[in-house]
N, C-alpha and C positions, 0 to 999 in steps of 0.2 A: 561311423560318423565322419564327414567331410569336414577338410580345414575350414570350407565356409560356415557350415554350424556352430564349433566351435567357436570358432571368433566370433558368433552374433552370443551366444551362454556368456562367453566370458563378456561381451560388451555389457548385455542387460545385466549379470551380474555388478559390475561395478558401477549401473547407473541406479541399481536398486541401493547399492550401498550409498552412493551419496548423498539418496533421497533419505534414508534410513539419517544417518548422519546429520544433513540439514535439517530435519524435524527434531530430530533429540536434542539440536544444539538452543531449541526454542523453549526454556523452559514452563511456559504454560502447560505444556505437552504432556498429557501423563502417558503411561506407557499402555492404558488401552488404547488411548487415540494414535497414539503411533503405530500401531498394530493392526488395527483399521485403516490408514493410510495407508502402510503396506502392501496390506491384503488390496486393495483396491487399483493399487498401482501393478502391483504384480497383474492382475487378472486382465488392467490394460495391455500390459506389454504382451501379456501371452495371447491376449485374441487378436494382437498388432503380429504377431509370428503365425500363426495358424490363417490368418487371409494372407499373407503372406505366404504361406506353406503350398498352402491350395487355391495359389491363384490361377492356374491354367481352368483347375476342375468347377471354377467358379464362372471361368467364362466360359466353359462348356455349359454350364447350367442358364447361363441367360440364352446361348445358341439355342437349346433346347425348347427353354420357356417362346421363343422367338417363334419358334418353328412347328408349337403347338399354335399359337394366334392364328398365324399365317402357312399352312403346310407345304403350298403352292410356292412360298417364298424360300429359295434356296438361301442358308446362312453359311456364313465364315466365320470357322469358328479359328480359337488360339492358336492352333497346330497351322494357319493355312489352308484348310482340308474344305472343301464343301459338302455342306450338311442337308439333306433333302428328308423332314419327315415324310411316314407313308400315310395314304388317306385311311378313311372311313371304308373303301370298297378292296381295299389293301393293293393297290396299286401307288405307284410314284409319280406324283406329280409336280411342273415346276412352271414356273412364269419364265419364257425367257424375253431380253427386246429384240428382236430383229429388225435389222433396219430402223432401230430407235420403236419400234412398234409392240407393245405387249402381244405374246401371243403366247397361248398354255400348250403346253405340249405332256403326252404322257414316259414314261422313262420305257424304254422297251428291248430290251436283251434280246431278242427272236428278232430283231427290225434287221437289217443291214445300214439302212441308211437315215436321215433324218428325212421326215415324208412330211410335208403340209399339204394339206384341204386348197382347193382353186379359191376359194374363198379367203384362206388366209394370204394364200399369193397376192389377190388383190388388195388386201388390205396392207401389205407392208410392200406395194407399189411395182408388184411383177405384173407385166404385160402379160395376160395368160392367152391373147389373143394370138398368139404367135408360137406359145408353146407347140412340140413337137412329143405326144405320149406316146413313147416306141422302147419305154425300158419296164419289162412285165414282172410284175410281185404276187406273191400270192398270202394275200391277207386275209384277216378271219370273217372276211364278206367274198372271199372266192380270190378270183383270179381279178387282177386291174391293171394297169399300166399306169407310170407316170413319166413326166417329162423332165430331164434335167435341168435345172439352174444352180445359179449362185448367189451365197447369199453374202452381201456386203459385209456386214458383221452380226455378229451372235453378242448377247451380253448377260451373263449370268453373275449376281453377287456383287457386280463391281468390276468384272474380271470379260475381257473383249477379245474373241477371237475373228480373226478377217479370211473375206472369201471363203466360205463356205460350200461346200459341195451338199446338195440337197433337192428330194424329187418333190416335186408337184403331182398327187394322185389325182387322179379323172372321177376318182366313184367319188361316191359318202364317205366322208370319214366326222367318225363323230368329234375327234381329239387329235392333234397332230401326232406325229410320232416321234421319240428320241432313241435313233438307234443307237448300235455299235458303233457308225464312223464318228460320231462324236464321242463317245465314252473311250474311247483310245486314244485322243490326244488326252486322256490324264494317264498320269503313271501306274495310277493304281485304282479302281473303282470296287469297294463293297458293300457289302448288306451286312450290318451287325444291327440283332434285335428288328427293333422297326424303323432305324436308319438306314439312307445311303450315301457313303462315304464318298467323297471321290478327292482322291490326293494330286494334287496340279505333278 
């Protein structure tokens, strides 16, 4: 037991007793009703210690709740940490803004880089007419090329990363992609259960 426990026992103890004390000094009071009062105030004070107790694991549990509504929405939970449930087809999915513009992307280990569709270029206001696709990948539609750019800023959870490095692919792509060069500006990135973690 920590000195801080301690001194919260001994506090609730001495506030139980003056409650105790001020009710007996009330002689209406017989000693069922004091006893009942007790029991009542006790059971206060201990479910005041217990949310107390387990208040990180409590806001894990609305992260959770959160992140079952919306699985595409990355949450922040107590620790810092961003929380990304996994979907229905057991893949990870997340909403990010770029360039202030939503655009979904899927989480992807095997990627090297972050890869968006010509279409999402356009949409978060890259010139694609100008693009130059001379840096070749080979994805699960074959062989393709994409073209380098940069992306002003990324924003997941609240949390803004600037100048981004990221290809523009030439083929189909059904889903953007979220490789490695993003997942290694975090310190730490994992999969527990049907979470992925990723620690800033």
């Amino acid at each position: 037991m920590q000195d801080g426990d301690l001194q919260q026992i001994v506090y609730l103890i001495i506030l139980i007793s003056a409650m105790v004390i001020g009710i007996s000094s009330r002689r209406e009071m017989t000693l069922k009703k004091i006893v009942k009062y007790l029991l009542i105030w006790s059971l206060v004070a201990f479910g005041a210690i217990v949310l107390y107790a387990y208040r990180f694991e409590f806001g894990d549990f609305k992260t959770r709740i959160s992140g079952e509504i919306n699985p595409s929405s990355a949450q922040l939970n107590q620790q810092g940490q961003l929380v990304i449930n996994i979907s229905d087809d057991s893949h990870f999915y997340v909403k990010l803004l770029i360039n202030k513009v939503p655009v979904l992307f899927m989480i992807d280990t095997g990627a090297s880089d972050i890869m968006i569709s010509i279409k999402d270029a356009n949409k978060i206001g890259i010139n694609t007419n100008n693009l130059i696709f001379n840096r070749p990948y080979q994805t699960a539609n074959g062989r393709s090329f994409g073209a380098s750019v940069k992306l002003k800023e990324i924003e997941i959870a609240g949390i803004k990363f600037k100048d981004i490095n990221a290809s523009v692919n030439e083929g189909d792509m059904g889903v953007a992609l979220l490789g490695m060069s993003f997942l290694r500006r975090f310190s730490k990135y994992e999969f527990f259960q049907d979470r992925l973690v990723l620690t800033m």
